[in-house]
N, C-alpha and C positions, 0 to 999 in steps of 0.2 A: 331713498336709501343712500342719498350724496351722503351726511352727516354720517350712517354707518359704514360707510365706504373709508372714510378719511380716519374712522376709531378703529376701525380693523387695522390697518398698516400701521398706525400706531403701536396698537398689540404686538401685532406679526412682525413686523419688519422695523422698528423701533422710532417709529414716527419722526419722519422730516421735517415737519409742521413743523416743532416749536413746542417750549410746552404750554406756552399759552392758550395754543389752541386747543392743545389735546385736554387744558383743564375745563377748555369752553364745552368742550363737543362730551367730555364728562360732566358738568354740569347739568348738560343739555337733556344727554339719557337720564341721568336721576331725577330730571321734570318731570317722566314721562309719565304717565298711569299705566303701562305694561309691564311687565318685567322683564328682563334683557340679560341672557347671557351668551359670552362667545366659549368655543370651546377647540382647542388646536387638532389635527389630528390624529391624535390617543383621544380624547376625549377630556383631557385636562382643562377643567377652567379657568377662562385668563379673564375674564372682569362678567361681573355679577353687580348690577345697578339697585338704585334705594327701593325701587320698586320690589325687586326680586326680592329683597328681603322681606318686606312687609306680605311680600305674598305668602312666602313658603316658612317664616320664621328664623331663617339664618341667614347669619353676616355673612358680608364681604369673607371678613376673616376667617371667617369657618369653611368658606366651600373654595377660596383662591387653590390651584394648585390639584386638589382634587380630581378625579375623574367624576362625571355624574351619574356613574351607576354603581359609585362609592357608597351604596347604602345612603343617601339622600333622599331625592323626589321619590326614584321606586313609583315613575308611572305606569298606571296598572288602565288598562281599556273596561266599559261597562261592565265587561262580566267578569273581572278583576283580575283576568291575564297578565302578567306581569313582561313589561316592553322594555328593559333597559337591555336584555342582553338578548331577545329574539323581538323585533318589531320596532326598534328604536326607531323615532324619525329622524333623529340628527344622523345616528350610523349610517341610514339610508341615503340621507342627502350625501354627508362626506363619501360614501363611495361610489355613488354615481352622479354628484352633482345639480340634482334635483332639487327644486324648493318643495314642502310637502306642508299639509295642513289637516290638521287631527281635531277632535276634543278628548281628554285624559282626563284620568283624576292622577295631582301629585299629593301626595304625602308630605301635610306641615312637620315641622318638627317638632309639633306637642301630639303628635300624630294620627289627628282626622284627615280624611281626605279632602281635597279642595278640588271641584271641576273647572279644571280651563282649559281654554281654546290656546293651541298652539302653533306656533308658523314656524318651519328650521327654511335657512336658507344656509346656501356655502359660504367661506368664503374664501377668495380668491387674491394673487395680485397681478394687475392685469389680465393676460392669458393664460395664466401659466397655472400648475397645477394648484389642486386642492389643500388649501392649510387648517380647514377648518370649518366650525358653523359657526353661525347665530341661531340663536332660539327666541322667539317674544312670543309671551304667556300673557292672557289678560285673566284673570276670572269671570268666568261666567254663571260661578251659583250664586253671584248677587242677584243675576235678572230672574234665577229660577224662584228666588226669595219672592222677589216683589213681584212675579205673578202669582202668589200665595197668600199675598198682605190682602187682601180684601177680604178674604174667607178665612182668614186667620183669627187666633183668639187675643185677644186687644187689653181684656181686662186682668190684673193680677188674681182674681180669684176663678179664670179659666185655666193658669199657666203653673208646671210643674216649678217650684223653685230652685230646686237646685239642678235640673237639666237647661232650663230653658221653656221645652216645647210644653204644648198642651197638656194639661192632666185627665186622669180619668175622665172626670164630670163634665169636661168640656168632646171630650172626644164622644161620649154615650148621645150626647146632644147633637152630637153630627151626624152620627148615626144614625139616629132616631129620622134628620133634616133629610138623609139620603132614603131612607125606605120612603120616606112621603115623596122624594121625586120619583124614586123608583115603578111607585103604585100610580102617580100623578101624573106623568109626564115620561114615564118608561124608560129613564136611563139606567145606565148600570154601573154598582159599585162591588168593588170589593173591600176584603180585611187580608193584612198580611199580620201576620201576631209572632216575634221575636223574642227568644230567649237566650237572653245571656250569661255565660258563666263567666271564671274567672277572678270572683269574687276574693278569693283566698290570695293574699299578697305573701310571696316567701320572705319577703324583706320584713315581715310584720306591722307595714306601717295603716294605720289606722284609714278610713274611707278610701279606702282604694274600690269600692266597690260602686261608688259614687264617681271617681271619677272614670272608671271602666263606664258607664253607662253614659255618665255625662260626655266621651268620647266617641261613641260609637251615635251617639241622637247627632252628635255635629257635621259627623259622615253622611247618616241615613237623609239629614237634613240638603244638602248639595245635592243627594243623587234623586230624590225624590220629585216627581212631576209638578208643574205648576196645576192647581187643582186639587190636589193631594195635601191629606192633613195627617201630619207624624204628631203623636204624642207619646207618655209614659203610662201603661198598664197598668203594670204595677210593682214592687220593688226591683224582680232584676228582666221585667217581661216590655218592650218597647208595641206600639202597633202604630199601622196608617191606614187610611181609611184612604182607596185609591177611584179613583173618580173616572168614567167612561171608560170601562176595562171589557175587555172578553176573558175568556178562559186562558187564552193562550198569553194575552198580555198580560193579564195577574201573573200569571207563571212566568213570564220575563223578569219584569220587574222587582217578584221575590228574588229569583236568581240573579240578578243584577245588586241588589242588598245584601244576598249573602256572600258573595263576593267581594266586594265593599269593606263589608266589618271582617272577612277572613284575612284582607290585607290590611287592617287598621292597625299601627303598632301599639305600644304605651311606651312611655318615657321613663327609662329607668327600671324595667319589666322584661326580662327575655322575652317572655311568650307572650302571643298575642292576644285578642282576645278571640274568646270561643264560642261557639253558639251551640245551646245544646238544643233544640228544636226551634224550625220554622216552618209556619203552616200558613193558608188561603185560602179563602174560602170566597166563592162571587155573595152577595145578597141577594134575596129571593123578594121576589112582591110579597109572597105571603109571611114575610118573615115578620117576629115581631123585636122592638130592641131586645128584651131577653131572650126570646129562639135565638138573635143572630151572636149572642154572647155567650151564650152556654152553647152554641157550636165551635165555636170557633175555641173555648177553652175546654173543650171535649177532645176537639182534634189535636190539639195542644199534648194534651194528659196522654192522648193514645199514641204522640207520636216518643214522647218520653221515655214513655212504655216499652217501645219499643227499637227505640238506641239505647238505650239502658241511663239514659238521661245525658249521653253522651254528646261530642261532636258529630255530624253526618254528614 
């Protein structure tokens, strides 16, 4: 923390150093693979590294000066609680001095969510009171990715084109692979089955309905378990196929997605985007691929039915 010690008083107190150094020890953070920013105590950002950009989608220029709960990250905890203005970790540290350490999902500015592990610490000069934090963010849904690469679908004629994830064909085949462990070896899976609205763009511009889906798969994609296979239903319907689950974990974990895409924005879109049913269902030994498909879009139909095809 020597290095960030010395870029802090820089900040803060308008660096002694020189600015050679200050342009070293800036160099230095934008090596880094984390992302790094300070913030005074209001909450105003006074440096934001290349990291932090590539993390969250904005410049330098866009977040200097700002407060960070200026409608930016907007991090939201699993079950999509929203932390900027009750739960913040930086607020917490700035008012009592604490280092603290979270996992979040923030909010890119093409606006999926991205899960990272986060550290705030104060900061200080010498003894004396509090001026501020640091925050360093790494990402962590790349590890959740690549414990998912192996049971993952690999060829272009298993993968939805224009989401990314799984397509039907490949998802029935998974399912089909889980009732055979199910019966064979006794694990247990579920189905979470999503419906998205929102399709109607007031702006009139054309695939906004594509990229509403294509945005919320890149969400569900970070939050979902390693083990766990997300693909596309079907036009505006997402599913995952969740792996070693009880009753009560399916039920986590849907509520943890719908939370998720209830805080996902769009770019250029007031409203967000909407879910007009989400349903679970565990799989049965005796299930067969069509039982566990025409259950699960039964439950679907009935729960439509009964929001009136609404949000709930």
């Amino acid at each position: 923390m020597t290095v960030l010690a010395d870029v802090q008083q820089t900040e803060f107190a308008g660096g002694a150093s020189g600015p050679g150094l200050e342009s070293f020890h800036t160099r230095l953070l934008d090596s880094l693979y984390d992302g790094i920013y300070f913030v005074d105590a209001e909450r105003r950002i006074t440096y934001w590294n290349k990291s932090a950009e590539e993390l969250t989608g904005y410049k330098s220029c866009e977040v200097l000066g700002k407060r960070c709960f200026d409608n930016l990250l907007c991090h939201v905890d699993e079950s999509g609680r929203t932390l900027c203005l009750d739960g913040c970790p930086l607020n917490q540290t700035i008012s009592d001095g604490q280092p603290r350490e979270c996992d979040v999902y923030l909010r890119h500015k093409q606006g999926h969510r991205v899960a990272v592990s986060i550290r705030a610490s104060p900061i200080r000069l010498d003894e004396g009171p509090i001026l501020g934090a640091v925050e360093v963010f790494s990402d962590i849904s790349a590890k959740r990715t690549l414990g998912r690469l192996a049971g993952g679908p690999r060829h272009s004629a298993c993968i939805d084109e224009m989401t990314g994830v799984a397509n039907r064909r490949y998802l029935e085949l998974k399912i089909q692979q889980a009732l055979q462990e199910i019966q064979g070896f006794e694990r247990s899976y579920g189905l979470v089955l999503i419906g998205i609205d929102g399709f109607d763009d007031p702006t009139g511009r054309r695939g906004i309905g594509d990229f509403v889906l294509k945005t919320v798969c890149t969400t569900i994609s970070h939050a979902i378990r390693p083990g766990d296979t997300l693909g596309r239903w079907s036009a505006n319907e997402i599913l995952f196929l969740a792996s070693d689950v009880t009753s009560s974990i399916l039920k986590e974990v849907a509520g943890r997605c719908r939370g998720l895409i209830e805080k996902t924005s769009l770019s250029g879109i007031e409203e967000g985007v909407r879910i007009t049913s989400l349903v679970a269902t565990l799989l049965r030994a005796d299930d067969s691929l069509e039982a566990a498909i025409r259950r699960i879009d039964l439950l679907m139909e009935e729960d439509r039915q009964m929001t009136g095809g609404g949000n709930h």
